[in-house]
C-alpha positions as CSV (number, residue, x, y, z in Angstrom):
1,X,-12.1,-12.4,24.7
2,X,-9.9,-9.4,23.1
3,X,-11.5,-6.1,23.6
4,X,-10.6,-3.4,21.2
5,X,-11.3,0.4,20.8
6,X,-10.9,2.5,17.3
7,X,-9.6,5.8,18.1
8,X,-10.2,7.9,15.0
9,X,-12.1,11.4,13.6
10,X,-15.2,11.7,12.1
11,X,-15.0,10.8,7.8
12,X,-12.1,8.4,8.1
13,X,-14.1,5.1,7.0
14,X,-14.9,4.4,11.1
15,X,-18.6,3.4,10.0
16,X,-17.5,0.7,7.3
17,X,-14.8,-0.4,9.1
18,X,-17.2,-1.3,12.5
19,X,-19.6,-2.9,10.4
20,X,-17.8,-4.8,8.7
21,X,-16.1,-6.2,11.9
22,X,-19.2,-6.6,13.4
23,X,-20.8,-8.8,10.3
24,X,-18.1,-11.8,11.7
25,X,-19.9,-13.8,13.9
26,X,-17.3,-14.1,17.3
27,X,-17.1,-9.7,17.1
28,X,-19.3,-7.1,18.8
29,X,-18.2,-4.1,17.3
30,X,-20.5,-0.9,18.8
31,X,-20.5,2.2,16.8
32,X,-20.3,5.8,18.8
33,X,-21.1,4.5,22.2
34,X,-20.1,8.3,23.3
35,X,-22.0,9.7,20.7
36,X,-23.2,13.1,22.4
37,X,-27.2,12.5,21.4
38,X,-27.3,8.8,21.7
39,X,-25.8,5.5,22.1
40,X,-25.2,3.7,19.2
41,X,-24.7,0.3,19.8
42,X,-24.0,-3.0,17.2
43,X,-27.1,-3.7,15.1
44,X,-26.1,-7.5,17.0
45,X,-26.4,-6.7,20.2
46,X,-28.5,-3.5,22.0
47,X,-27.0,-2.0,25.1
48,X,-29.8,-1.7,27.8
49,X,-28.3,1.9,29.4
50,X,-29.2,5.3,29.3
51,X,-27.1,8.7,28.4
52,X,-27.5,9.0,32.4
53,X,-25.9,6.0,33.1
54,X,-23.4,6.2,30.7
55,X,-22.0,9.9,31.5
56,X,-22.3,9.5,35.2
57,X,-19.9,6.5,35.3
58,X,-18.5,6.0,31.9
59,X,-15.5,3.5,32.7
60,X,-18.2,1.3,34.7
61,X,-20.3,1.4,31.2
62,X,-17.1,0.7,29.6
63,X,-16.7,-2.6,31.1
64,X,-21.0,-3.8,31.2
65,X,-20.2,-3.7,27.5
66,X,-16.9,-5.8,27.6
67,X,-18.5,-8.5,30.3
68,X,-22.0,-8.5,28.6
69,X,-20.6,-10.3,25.7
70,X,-17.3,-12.2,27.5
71,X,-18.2,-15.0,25.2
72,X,-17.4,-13.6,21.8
73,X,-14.0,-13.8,20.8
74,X,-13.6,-9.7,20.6
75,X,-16.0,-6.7,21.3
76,X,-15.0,-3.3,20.6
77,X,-16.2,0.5,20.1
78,X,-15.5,3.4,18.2
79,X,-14.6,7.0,20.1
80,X,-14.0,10.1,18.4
81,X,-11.4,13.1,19.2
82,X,-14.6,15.4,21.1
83,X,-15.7,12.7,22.8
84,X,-15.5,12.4,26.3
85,X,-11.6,12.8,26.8
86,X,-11.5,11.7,30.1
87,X,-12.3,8.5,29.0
88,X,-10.4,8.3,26.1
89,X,-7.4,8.6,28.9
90,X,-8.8,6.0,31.1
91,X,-8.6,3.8,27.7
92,X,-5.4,4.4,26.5
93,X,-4.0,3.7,29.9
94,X,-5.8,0.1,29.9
95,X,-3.6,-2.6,28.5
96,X,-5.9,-5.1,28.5
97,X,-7.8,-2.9,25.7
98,X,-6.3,-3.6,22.3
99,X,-5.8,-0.2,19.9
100,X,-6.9,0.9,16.5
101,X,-5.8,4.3,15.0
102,X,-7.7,5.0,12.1
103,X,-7.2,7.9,10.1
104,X,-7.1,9.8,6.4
105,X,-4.0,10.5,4.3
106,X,-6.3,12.8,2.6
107,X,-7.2,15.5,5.1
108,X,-8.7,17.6,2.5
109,X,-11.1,15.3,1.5
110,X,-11.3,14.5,5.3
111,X,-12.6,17.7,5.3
112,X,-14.7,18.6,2.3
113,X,-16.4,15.1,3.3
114,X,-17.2,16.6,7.0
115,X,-18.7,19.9,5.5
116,X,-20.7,18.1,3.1
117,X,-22.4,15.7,5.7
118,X,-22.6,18.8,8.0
119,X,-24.5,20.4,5.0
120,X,-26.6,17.8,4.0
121,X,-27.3,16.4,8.2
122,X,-26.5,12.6,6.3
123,X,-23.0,11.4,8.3
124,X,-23.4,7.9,6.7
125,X,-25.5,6.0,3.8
126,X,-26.5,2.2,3.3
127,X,-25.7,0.4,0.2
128,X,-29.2,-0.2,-0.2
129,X,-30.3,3.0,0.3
130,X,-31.2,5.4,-3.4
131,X,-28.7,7.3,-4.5
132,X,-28.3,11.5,-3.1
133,X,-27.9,14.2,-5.4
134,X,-24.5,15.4,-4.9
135,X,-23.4,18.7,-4.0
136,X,-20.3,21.3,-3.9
137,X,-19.0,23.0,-0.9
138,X,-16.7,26.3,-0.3
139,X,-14.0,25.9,1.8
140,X,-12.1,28.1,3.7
141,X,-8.3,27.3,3.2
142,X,-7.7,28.6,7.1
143,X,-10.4,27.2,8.6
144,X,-9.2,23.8,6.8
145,X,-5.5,24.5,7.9
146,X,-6.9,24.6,11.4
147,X,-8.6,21.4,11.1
148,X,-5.7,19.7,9.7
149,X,-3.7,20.8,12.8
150,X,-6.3,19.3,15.4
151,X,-6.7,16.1,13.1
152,X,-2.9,15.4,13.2
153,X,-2.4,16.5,16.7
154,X,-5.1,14.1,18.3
155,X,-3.1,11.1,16.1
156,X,0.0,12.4,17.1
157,X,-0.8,12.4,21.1
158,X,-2.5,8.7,20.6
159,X,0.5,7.5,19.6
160,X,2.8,9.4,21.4
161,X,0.5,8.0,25.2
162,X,1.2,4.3,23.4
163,X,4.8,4.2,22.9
164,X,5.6,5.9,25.8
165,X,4.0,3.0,28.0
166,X,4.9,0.5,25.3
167,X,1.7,-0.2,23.8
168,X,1.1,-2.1,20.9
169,X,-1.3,-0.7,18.8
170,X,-2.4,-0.5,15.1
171,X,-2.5,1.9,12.4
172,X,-4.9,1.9,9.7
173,X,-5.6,4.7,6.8
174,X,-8.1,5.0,5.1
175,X,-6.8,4.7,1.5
176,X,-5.9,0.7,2.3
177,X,-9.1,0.4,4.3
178,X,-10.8,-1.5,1.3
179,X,-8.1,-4.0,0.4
180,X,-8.9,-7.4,2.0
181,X,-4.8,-7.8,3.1
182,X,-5.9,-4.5,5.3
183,X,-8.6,-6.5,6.8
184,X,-6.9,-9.9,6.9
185,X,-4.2,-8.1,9.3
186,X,-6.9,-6.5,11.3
187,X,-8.2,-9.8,12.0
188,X,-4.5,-10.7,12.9
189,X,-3.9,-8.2,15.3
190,X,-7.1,-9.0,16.8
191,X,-6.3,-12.9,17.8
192,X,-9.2,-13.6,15.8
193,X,-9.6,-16.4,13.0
194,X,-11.3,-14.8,10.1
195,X,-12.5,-18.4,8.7
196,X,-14.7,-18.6,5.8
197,X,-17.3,-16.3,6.9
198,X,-18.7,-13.9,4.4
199,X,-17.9,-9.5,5.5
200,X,-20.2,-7.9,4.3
201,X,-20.2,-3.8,5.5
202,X,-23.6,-2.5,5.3
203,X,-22.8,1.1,4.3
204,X,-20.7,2.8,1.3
205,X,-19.0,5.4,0.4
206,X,-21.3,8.7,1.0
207,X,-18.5,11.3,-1.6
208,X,-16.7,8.8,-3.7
209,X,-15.9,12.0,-6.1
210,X,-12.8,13.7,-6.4
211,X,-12.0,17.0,-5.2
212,X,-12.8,19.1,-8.1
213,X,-16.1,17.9,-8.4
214,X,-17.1,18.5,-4.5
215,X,-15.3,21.3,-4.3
216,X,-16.9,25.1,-5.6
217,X,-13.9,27.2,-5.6
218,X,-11.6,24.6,-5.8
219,X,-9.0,27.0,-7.9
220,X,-8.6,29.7,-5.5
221,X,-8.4,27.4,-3.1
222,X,-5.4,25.4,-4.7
223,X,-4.1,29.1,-5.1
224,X,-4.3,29.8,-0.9
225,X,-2.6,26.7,-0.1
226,X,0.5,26.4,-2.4
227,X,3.6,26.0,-0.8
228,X,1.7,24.4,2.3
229,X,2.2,20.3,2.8
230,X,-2.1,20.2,1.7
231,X,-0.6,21.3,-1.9
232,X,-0.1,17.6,-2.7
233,X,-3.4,16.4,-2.2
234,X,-4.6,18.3,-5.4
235,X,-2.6,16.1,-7.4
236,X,-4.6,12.8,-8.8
237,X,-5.8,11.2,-6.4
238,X,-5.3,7.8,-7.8
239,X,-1.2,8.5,-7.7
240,X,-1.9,8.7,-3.4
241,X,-4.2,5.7,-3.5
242,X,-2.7,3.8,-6.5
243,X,-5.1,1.0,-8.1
244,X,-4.0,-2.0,-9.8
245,X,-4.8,-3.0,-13.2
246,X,-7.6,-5.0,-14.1
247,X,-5.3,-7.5,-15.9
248,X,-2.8,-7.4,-12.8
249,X,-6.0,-7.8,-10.5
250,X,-7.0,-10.8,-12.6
251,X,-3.5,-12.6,-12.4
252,X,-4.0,-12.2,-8.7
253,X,-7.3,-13.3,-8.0
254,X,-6.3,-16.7,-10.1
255,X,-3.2,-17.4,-8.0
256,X,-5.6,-16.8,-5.1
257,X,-8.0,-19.7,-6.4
258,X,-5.1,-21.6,-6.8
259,X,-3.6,-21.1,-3.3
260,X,-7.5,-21.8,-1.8
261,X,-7.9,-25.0,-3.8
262,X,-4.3,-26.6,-2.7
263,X,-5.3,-25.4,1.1
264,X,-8.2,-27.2,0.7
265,X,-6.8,-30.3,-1.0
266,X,-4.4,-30.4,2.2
267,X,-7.3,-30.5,4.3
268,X,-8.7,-33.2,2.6
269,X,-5.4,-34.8,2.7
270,X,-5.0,-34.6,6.9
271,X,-8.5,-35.7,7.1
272,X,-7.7,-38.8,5.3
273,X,-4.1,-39.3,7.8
274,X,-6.0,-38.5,10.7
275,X,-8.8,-41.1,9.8
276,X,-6.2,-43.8,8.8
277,X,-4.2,-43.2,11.9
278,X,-8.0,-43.5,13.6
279,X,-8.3,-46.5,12.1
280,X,-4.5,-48.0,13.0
281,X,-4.8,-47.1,16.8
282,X,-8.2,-49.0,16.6
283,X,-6.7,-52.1,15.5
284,X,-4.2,-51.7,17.8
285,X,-6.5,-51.7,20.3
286,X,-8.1,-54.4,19.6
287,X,-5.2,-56.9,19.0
288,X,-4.4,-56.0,22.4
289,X,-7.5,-56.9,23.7
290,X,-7.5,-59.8,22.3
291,X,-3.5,-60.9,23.2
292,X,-4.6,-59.5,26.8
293,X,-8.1,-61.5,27.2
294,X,-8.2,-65.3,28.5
295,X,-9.1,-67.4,25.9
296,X,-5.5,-65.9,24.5
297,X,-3.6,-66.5,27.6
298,X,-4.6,-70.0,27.9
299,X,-4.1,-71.1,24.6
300,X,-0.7,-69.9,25.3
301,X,0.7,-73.3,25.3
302,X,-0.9,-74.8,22.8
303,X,0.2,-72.0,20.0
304,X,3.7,-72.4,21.3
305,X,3.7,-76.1,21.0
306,X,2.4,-75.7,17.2
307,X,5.7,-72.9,16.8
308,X,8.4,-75.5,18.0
309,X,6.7,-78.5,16.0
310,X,7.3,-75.8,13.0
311,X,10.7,-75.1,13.2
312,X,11.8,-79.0,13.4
């Protein structure tokens, strides 16, 4: 069994990237198990313990949720930067535990996102769920500088711990977290065959919009920080998250079927070898029963009589 923590920040896709792990059948994957008003736990598999519990030993709680489910191929959690640091140390030092950085290119839409889910109390939103009026926030361009520093500073010192001890250890952003390759190499690092199961995450995207429309004084704030390294994230957004066209997408997703339908034609094909081989070592077997039984052995003379009378 691989166990597995995500390191990350609050609005960085954390929520549809646990979910979506923990849709595959062989993963636990808990959500904020340090959360500081709860525990939440996989919708899979509940975790018995209480806050007490929890904060009163916390590497102890660590491993009743890495032994309670030995059996699955990989269970893993999600801890934030404010939450409980001490562990977070006791983790990184562990290198049985397997690492996932996750973070946002964007840190300004890191931010707006945090404000507006502070504003609004809603931190994440089901795909089922009805669709929320959407609203603007202000934003304060130093209060947004100081955020970026503590956002890049956690990632930096995560990384920094890893490859000083030689840890591997994998970085994901969120801009690539929706392409399946992202996910396919998730899986990878993992140890963990993604098979033919259907990932499905159940939540979405809570502020798919782009800045200008989430933003209230987004002009003056593109004013306060020009000349700073945020200045680029004003641009359009699709030239930092580029999509394909539909027609490339298309071409793509044909070549895919293709490459599925010859896998599976292999398949086919080995099944076939392996059940004529099957088949081959079974006659074997029994032509050598027979040559080794009796009735063979003491006809022996007879049949050899019958070959020298042939070859006169």
């Amino acid at each position: 069994m691989k166990k597995f923590v995500i390191f990350g920040h609050p609005r960085s896709g954390s929520n549809y990237l646990c979910s979506l792990l923990d849709s595959h059948p062989h993963i636990i994957c808990h959500y904020e198990v340090f959360h500081d008003q709860k525990i939440i736990h996989s919708f899979k598999k509940n975790l018995p313990f209480t806050m007490e519990e929890r904060d009163s030993a916390p590497i102890e709680f660590i491993n009743k949720i890495f032994e309670g489910d030995s059996e699955r191929q990989a269970v893993g959690f999600k801890i934030f930067r404010h939450q409980s640091p001490e562990t977070q140390k006791k983790l990184l030092n562990d290198r049985s535990i397997k690492k996932i950085l996750l973070s946002r290119k964007n840190i300004i839409q890191t931010y707006v996102s945090l404000l507006i889910a502070r504003k609004t109390i809603r931190y994440v939103e089901a795909k089922n769920s009805p669709e929320q009026a959407r609203i603007k926030v202000t934003v304060d361009a130093d209060e947004l500088l100081k955020f970026n520093e503590f956002y890049n500073a956690y990632l930096s010192n995560l990384k920094l711990k890893l490859e000083e001890t030689n840890q591997e250890y994998m970085q994901i952003y969120y801009e690539d977290l929706f392409e399946p390759s992202t996910i396919d190499s998730v899986f990878r690092f993992l140890n963990v065959e993604k098979g033919e199961y259907t990932l499905e995450a159940w939540t979405r995207k809570q502020n798919p919009a782009a800045l200008k429309d989430k933003v209230s004084n987004i002009e003056a704030l593109k004013q306060e920080l020009r000349g700073t390294h945020l200045e680029k994230f004003f641009e359009d957004e699709s030239v930092l998250s580029p999509k394909l066209p539909k027609e490339v997408l298309a071409e793509l997703a044909e070549k895919n079927s293709r490459i599925i339908e010859m896998d599976r034609q292999l398949v086919e094909k080995n099944s076939k070898i392996m059940e004529m081989d099957r088949q081959l070592v079974e006659k074997d077997s029994q032509i050598q029963a027979l040559r080794d039984s009796w009735s063979w052995r003491i006809t022996a003379p007879l049949r050899k009589a019958a070959d020298l009378s042939r070859s006169k």
